[in-house]
C-alpha positions in Angstrom: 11.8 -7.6 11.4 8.1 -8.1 12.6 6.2 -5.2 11.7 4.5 -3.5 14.8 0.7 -4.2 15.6 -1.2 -0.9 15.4 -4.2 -2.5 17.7 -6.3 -0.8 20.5 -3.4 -2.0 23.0 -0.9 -0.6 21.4 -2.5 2.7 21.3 -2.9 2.4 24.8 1.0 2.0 25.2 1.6 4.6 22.4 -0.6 7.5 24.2 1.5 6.3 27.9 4.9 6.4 26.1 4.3 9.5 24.6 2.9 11.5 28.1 5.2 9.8 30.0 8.3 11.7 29.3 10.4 13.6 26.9 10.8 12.8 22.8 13.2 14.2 20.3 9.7 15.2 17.9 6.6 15.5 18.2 4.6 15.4 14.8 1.2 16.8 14.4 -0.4 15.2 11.5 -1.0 11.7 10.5 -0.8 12.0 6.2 1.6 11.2 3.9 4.2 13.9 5.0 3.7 13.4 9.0 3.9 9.7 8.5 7.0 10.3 6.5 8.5 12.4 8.5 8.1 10.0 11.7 9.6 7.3 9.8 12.3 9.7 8.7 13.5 10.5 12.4 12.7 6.8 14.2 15.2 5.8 11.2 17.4 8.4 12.6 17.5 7.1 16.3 15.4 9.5 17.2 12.6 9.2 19.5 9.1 10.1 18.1 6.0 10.3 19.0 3.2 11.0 16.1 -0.5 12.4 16.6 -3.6 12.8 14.1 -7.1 14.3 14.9 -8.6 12.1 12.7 -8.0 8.7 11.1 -4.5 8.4 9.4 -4.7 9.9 5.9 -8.6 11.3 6.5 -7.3 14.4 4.9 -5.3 15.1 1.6 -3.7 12.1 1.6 -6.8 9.8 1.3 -8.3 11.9 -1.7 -5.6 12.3 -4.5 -5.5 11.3 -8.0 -3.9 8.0 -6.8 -0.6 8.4 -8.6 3.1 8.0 -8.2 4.2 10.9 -11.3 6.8 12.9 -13.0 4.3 15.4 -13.3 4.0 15.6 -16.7 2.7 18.9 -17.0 5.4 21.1 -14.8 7.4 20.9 -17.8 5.6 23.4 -19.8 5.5 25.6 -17.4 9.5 24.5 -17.2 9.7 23.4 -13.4 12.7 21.0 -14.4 13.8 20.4 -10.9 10.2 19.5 -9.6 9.9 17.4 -12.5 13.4 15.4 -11.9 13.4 15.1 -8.2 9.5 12.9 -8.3 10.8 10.8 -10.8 13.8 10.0 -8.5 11.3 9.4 -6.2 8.6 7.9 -8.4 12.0 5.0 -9.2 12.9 4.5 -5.5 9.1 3.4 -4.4 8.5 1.6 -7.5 11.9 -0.5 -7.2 12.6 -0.6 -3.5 10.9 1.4 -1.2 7.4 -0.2 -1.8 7.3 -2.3 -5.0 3.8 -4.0 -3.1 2.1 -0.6 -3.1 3.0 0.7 -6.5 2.3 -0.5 -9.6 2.9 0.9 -13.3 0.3 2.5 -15.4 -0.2 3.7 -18.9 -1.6 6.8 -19.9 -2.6 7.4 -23.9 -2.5 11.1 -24.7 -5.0 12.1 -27.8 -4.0 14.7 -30.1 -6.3 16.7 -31.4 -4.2 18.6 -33.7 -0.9 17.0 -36.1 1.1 20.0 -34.7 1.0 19.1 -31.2 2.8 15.6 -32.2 6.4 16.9 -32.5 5.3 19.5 -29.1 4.1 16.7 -27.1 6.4 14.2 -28.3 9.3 16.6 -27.3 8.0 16.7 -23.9 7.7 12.9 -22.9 10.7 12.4 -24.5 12.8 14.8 -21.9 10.0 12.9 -19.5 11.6 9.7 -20.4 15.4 11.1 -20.6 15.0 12.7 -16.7 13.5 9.3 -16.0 16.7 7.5 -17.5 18.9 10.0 -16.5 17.8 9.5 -12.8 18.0 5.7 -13.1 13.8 5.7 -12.4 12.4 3.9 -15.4 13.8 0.8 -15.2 10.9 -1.2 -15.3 8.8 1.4 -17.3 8.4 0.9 -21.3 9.4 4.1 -22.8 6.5 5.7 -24.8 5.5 5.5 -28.4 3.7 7.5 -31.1 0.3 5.8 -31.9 -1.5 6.2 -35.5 -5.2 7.1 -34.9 -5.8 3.7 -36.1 -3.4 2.4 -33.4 -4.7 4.5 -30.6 -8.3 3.4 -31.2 -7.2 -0.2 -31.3 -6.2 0.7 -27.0 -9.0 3.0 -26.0 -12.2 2.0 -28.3 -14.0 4.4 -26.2 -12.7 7.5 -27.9 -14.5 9.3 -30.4 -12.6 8.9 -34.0 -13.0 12.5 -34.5 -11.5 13.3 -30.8 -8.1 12.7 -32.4 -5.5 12.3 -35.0 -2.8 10.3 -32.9 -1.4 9.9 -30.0 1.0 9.6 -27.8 1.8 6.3 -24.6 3.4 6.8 -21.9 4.0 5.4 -18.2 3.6 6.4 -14.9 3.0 4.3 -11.4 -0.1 4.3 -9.1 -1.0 3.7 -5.5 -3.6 3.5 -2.8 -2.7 6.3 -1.5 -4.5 5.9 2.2 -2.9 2.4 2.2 0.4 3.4 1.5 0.3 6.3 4.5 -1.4 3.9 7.0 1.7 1.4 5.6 4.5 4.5 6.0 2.9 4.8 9.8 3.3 1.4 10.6 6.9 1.0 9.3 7.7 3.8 11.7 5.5 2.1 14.3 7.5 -0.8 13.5 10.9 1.2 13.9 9.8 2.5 17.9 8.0 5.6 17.0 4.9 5.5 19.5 1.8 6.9 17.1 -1.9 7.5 17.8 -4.7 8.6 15.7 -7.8 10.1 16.7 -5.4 12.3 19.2 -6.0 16.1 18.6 -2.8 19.3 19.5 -5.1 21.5 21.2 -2.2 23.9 21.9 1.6 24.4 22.6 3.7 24.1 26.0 6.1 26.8 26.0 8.8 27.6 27.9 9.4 31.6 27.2 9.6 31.8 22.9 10.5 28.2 22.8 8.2 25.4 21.9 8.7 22.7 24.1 5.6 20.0 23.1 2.1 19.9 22.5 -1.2 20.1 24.8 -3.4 17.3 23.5 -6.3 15.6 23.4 -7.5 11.7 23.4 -10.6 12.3 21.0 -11.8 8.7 22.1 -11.9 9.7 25.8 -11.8 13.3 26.2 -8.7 13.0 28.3 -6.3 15.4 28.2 -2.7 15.4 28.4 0.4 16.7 27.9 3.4 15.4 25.3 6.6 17.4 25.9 9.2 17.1 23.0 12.5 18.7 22.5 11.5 19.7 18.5 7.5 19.5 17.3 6.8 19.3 13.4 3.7 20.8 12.3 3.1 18.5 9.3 -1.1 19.3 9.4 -1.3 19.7 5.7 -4.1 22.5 5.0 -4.6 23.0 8.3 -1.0 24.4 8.9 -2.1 28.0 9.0 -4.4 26.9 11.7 -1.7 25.2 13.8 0.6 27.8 13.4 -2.0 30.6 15.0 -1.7 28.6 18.2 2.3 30.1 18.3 0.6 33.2 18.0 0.1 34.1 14.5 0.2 33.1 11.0 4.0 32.4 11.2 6.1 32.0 7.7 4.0 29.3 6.0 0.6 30.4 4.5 -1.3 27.3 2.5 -4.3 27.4 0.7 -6.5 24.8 -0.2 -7.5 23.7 -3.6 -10.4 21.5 -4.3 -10.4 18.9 -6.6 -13.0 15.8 -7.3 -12.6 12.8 -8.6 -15.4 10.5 -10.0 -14.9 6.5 -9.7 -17.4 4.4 -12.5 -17.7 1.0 -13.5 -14.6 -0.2 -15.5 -16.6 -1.4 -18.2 -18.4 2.0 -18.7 -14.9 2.8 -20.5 -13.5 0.6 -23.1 -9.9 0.8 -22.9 -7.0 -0.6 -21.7 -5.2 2.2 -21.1 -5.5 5.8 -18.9 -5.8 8.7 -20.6 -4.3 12.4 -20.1 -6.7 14.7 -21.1 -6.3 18.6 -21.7 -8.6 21.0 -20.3 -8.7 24.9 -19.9 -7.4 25.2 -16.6 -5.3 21.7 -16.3 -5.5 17.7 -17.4 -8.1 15.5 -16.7 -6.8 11.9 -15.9 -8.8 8.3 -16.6 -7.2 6.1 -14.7 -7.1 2.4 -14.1 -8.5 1.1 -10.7 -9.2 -2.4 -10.3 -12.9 -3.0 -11.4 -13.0 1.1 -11.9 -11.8 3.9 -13.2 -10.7 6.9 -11.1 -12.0 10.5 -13.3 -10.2 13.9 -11.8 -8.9 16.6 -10.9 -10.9 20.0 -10.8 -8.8 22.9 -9.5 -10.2 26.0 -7.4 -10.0 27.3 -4.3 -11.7 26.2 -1.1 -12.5 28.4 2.2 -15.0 26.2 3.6 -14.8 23.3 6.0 -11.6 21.7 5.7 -12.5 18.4 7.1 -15.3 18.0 4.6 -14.9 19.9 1.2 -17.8 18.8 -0.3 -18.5 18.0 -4.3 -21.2 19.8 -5.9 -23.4 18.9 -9.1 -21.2 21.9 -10.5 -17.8 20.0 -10.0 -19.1 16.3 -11.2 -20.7 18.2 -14.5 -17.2 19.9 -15.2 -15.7 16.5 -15.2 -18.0 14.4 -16.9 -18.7 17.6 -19.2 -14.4 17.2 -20.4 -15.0 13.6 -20.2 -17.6 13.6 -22.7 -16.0 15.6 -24.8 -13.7 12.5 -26.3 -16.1 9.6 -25.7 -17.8 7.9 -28.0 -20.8 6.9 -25.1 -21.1 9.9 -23.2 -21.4 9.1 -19.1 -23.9 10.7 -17.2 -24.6 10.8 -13.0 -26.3 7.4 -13.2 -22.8 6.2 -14.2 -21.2 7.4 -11.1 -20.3 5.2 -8.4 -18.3 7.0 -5.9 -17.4 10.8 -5.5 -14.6 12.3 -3.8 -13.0 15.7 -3.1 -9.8 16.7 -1.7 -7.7 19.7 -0.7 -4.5 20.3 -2.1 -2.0 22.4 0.6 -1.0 25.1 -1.7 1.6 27.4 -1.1 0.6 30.8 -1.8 2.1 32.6 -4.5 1.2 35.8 -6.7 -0.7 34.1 -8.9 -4.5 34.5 -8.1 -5.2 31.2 -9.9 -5.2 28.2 -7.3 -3.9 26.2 -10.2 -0.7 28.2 -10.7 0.2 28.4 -7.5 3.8 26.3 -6.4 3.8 22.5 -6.1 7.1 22.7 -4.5 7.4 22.4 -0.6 8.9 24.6 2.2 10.1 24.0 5.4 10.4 26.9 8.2 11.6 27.3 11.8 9.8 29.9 12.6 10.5 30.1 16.6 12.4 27.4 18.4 11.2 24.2 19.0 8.7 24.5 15.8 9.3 23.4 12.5 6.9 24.2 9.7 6.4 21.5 6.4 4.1 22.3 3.9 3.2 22.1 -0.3 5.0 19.4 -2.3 2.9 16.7 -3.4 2.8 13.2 -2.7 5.1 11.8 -5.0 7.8 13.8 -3.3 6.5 13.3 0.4 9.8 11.3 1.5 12.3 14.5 0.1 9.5 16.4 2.2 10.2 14.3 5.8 13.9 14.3 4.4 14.2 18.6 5.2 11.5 18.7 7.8 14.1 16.2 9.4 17.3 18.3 8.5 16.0 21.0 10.2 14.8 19.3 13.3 18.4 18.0 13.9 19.3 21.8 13.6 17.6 22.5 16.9 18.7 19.4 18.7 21.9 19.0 20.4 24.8 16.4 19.4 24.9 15.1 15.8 22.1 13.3 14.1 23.1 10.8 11.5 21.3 11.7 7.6 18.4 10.2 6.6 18.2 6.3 5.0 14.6 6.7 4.0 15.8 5.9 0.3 16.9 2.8 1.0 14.7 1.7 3.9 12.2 -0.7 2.3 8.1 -0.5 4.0 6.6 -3.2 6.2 5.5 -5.2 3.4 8.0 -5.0 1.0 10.9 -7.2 2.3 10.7 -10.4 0.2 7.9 -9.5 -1.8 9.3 -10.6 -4.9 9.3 -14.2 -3.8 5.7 -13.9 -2.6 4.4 -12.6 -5.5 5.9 -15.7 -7.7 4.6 -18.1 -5.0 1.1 -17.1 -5.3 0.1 -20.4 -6.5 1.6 -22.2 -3.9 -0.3 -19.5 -1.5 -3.9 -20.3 -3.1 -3.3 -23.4 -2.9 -2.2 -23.2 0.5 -5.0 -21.1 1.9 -8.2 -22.5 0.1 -8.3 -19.0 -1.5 -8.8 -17.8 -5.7 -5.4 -16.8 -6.7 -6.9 -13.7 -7.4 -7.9 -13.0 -4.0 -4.0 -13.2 -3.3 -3.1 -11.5 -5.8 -5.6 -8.8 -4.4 -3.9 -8.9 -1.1 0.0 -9.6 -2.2 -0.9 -5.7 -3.7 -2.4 -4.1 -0.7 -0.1 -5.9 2.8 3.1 -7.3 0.9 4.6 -10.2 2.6 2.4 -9.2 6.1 -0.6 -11.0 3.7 0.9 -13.8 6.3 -0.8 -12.1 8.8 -4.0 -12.0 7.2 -3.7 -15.7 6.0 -3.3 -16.6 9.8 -6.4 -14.5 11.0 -8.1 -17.1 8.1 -6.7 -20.1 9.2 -8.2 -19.1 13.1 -11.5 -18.4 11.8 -12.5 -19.9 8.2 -15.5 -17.7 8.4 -13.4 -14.8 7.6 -11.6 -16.4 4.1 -15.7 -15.1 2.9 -16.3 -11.9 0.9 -17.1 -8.6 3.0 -21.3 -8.3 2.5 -22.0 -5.4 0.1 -18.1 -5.2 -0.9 -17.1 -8.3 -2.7 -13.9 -7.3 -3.7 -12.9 -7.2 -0.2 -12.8 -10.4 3.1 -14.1 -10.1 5.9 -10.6 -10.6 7.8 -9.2 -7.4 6.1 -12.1 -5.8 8.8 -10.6 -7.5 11.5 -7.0 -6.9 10.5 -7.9 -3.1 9.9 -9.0 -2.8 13.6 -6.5 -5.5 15.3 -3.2 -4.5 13.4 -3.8 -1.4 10.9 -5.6 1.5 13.9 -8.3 1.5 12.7 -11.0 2.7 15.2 -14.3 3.7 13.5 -16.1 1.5 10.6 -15.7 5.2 8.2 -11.5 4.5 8.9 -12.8 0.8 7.3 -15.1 1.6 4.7 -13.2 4.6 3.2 -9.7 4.5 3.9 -8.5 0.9 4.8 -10.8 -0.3 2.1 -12.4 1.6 -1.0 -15.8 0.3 -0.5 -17.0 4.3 0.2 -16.1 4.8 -3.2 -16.3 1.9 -5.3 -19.8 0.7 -4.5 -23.2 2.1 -5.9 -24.2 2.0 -2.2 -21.2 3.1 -1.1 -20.8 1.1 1.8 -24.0 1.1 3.0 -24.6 -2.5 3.4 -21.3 -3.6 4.5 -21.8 -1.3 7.5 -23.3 -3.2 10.0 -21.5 -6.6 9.3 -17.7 -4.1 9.4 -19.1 -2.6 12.5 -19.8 -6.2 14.0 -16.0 -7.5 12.6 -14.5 -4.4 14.4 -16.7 -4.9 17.7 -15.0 -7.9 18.5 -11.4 -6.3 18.2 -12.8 -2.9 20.0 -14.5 -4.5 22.5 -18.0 -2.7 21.5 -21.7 -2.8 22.7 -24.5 -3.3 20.9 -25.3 0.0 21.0 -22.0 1.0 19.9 -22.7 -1.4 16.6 -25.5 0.8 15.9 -24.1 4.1 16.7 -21.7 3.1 14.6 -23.3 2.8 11.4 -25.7 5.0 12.2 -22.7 7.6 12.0 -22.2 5.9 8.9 -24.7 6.3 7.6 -25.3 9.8 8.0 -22.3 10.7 6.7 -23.2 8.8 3.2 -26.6 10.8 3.2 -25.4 14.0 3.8 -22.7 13.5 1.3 -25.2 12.5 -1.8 -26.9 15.4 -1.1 -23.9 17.7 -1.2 -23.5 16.3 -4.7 -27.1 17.5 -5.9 -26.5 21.3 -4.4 -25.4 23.7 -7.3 -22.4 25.4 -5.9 -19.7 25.0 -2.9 -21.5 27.0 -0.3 -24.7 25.2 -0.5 -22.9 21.3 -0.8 -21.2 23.0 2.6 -24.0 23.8 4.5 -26.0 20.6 3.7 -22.7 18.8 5.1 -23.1 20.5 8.1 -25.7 18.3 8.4 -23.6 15.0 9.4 -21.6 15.1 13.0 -18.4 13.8 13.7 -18.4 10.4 14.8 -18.6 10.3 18.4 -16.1 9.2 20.8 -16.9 6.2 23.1 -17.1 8.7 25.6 -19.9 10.4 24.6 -22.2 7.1 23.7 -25.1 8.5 24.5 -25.1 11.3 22.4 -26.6 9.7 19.5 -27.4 10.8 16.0 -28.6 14.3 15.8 
């Protein structure tokens, strides 16, 4: 099966099919779960329709820790079932759902103390039985007890006095934006009509029953209506918000959680492998990434702008501050590359603690016509789509077959295998480094075809992105002609890293991205520089969020940045 082109056209037809008469479901929210849960019921033979405000995985789902886990650390506080049901998961996209997309990873644990050996030790073990037990680790090494000796010999980094041991074991990792933008297009692929940048601006109701969704084309300013027989509020931390428009907070209540990651040079950190670090309130993860490594998580709560949660000088010092504490070579800020913070939909509990409360996910019907997903995490997002889907068949009529989202493979991942040992051959092919292929056998799969062809059209795009050499100038062009993308920030941050992994951060691939895209979009000059003017902007104001001491002042300066505009408002400019 050819997967579906995600271009400006096809959002055209998309926006048509979807006002132009009636679907099973309507979901509101383009990450991880909404994307899964539009696979979940095309896969169904359902008809779909799927919207996002923003870009596809602007939110949450662009801004995690990157990784496909167990969760290591729910079984001390003995959530068993949590534990076992993302390593089931963890095994299906590893092995068959997107082997392409995610990859495994090591993680050393020090310990500090030679008591914590046989308490550690205990827990990866049932780590590793769950894994076995659920048929998820093939592939995966099991883990092993190091010797401080040993442990040094993999992560020369650590301070000698850091530890007395330690403990390896495995997890998996993923792009996390490509893999929702790849989860949307397989459902694209499968007949669900989707469309980013296309904002629920209210409900159509017939009496208590929801009946679809007011909307508007952000790109335009049109409005329109998109009537559905079932609509799935999937907006992530923003549920509480959807749910008002039904008239009131409803059964779900999230709340957001910040965390921020840091991304520095790879060679800043000798090791090769992650580490799990303990702190006071959680873990700290190093983690592999390409030329990088990905620092994180804070925990605490966030009731600021949800589209922008903003890092402060505060948050970066807590994490290099727990960093330090093992490292032989301490980083400091001039080691930092990129910054990012996320928002983690909580469900609220008792605890006061935003790191206590539930990781597990909950789906509500709270009038008909409405169904309600929310928590979980992204490991688990496919078990998420699975019940969101059960109880959408609940209010249609007739019988609706289960879900075969665990053994539906993404665009991408059909034949990979073959491709991936023909690499050679493809380099050889294509006038390209094998690692370049290798770069982009790991981020499209088999649809690297697609990319090839762009190359074999135009030569001048086989040539390294300006400012971002770890990424071609066709991936631009693919991003806007097959992927949806529609703004050079959708390029620059989500469908590449280069917002993150450059000292720049992006900054002087923006004009030559903004050019790539204008001859897909069909822009002006003046649309080029609006563009990156946007761009920017946003890169200014977010620098300087970093050097404020606390959340509310890193908020405010925010404020500072606009939206990018729509091509309806061109004139508008940069304020």
């Amino acid at each position: 099966m050819t997967a579906a082109r995600m271009g400006p056209e096809q959002r055209t037809e998309a926006l048509a099919a979807m006002a132009g008469g009636e679907l099973d479901v309507l979901v509101v929210g383009g990450g991880i779960v909404g994307a899964g849960v539009a696979l979940d019921a095309v896969s169904r033979g359902l008809s779909v329709g799927l919207i996002e405000a923003r870009d596809y995985a602007s939110g949450t789902s662009s801004r995690s820790s990157k990784l496909i886990h167990g969760g290591l650390r729910y079984l001390e506080q003995f959530d068993f079932e949590l534990v076992r049901e993302a390593l089931v998961e963890r095994g299906l996209l590893l092995h068959r759902i997107a082997p392409h997309l995610v990859q495994p990873v090591p993680f050393l644990y020090p310990l500090t103390k030679h008591w914590e050996r046989p308490y550690i030790g205990a827990g990866v073990t049932l780590y590793d039985a769950l894994s076995m037990s659920m048929g998820s680790a093939r592939g995966l090494p099991r883990h092993r007890h190091l010797t401080r000796g040993s442990a040094l010999r993999l992560v020369p980094a650590l301070r000698r006095d850091a530890l007395v041991g330690a403990v390896q074991y495995w997890d998996a990792q993923v792009d996390d934006a490509r893999y929702v933008l790849t989860v949307v297009r397989t459902a694209a692929t499968y007949g669900a009509h989707v469309a980013s940048r296309v904002q629920a601006v209210g409900f159509l109701r017939e009496g208590e029953h929801v009946t679809g969704a007011h909307a508007q084309d952000l790109e335009t300013g049109e409005r329109f209506d998109i009537r559905a027989k079932q609509v799935v509020n999937a907006a992530g931390v923003w549920t509480d918000d959807i749910q008002e428009m039904v008239g009131g907070r409803g059964q779900i209540h999230v709340r957001p959680s910040k965390g921020i990651h840091l991304v520095v040079p790879r060679d800043r950190i000798q090791a090769s492998s992650g580490l799990i670090l303990r702190t006071e309130k959680s873990v700290l993860f190093v983690i592999p990434w390409g030329r990088h490594w990905i620092i994180g998580t804070t925990d605490t709560d966030w009731n600021l702008d949800k589209a922008h949660p903003a890092a402060s000088r505060r948050d970066i010092d807590y994490v290099l501050d727990h960093v330090n504490e093992v490292l032989r070579v301490p980083l400091t800020r001039d080691d930092v590359e990129g910054v990012y913070a996320g928002l983690r939909p909580l469900l609220t509990g008792e605890s006061d603690e935003s790191s206590k409360l539930s990781r597990e996910h909950t789906v509500a019907h709270p009038v008909p016509g409405l169904v309600l997903i929310a928590g979980g995490k992204y490991t688990t997002y496919r078990v998420m789509a699975k019940d969101a889907v059960d109880a959408v068949a609940h209010g249609l009529d007739g019988r609706i077959p289960p879900s075969v989202t665990d053994r539906l493979p993404l665009v991408g991942a059909e034949g990979y295998a073959a491709m991936w040992n023909q690499r050679r051959k493809l380099a050889n092919e294509s006038g390209l480094h094998r690692s370049r292929i290798t770069h982009l056998l790991r981020r499209y799969g088999t649809m690297v075809e697609e990319i090839l062809g762009l190359m074999e059209e135009r030569p001048d795009l086989k040539e390294p992105l300006t400012g971002a050499d770890d990424y071609l100038r066709a991936e631009v062009v693919y991003a806007a002609a097959y992927e949806g993308a529609r703004h050079i920030n959708d390029v620059l941050t989500r469908r590449t890293r280069t917002s993150i992994e450059t000292w720049d951060r992006g900054i002087a691939a923006a004009e030559e991205a903004a050019r790539l895209m204008a001859d897909v979009l069909g822009w002006s000059e003046e649309h080029i520089q609006r563009e990156v003017a946007y761009y920017r902007k946003r890169i200014e104001v977010e620098r300087a969020a970093q050097e404020q001491d606390n959340d509310n002042e890193a908020d405010a300066i925010q404020h500072g940045a606009p939206e990018i505009v729509p091509a309806a408002g061109l004139h508008a400019g940069v304020h």
